[in-house]
N, C-alpha and C positions, 0 to 999 in steps of 0.2 A: 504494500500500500504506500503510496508517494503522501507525503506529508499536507500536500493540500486538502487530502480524500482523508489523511488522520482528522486535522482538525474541523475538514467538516461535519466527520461523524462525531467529533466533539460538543460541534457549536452548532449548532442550527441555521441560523442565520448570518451567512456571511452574503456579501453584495461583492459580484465581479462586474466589475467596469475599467475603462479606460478612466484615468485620472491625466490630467494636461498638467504640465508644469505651472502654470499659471494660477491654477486653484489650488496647490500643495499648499498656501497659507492655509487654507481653511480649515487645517485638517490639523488634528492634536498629537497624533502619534505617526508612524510609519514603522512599518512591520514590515519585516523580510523573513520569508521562507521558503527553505531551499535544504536542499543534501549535502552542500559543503558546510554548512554552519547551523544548520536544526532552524533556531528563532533565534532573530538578530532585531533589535531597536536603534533607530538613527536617531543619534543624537542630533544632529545638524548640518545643514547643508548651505554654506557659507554664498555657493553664487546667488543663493535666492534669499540669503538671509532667511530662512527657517529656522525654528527652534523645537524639540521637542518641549509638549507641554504636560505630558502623562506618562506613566506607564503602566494604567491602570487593563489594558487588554494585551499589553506585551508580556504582562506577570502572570495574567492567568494564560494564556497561550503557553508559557514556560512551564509553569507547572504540571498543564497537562503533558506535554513534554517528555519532562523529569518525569514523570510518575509513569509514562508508559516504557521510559527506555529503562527504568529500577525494576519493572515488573517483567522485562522480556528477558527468559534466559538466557540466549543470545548474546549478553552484554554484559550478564554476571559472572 
């Protein structure tokens, strides 16, 4: 299972879309996921002057995470 298909059966409700450079203010967080690095949060992206303002869905995206790679024996 590819990490997108983890967390959707995690979460319910995720929204895929095309986001434009231009509305990345709008937005409080930015999540990255991916196979080289599980869940990653950006902290900041200096050409747009962005800032993160949370990390309130990056911690629980993490945790379930953490909790699925402790429980798979594969990794123990």
């Amino acid at each position: 299972m590819n990490r997108r298909n983890f967390f959707k059966s995690k979460i319910k409700k995720i929204i895929n879309r095309d986001i434009m450079i231009n509305s990345l203010k709008e937005f409080e967080e930015i999540i990255l996921i991916g196979s080289g690095k599980g869940v990653a949060s950006v902290k900041s992206i200096d050409q747009i002057k962005w800032k993160r303002k949370s990390l309130k869905y990056y911690n629980a995206l993490l945790k379930q995470y953490k909790s699925a790679i402790n429980n798979c024996p594969k990794y123990n």
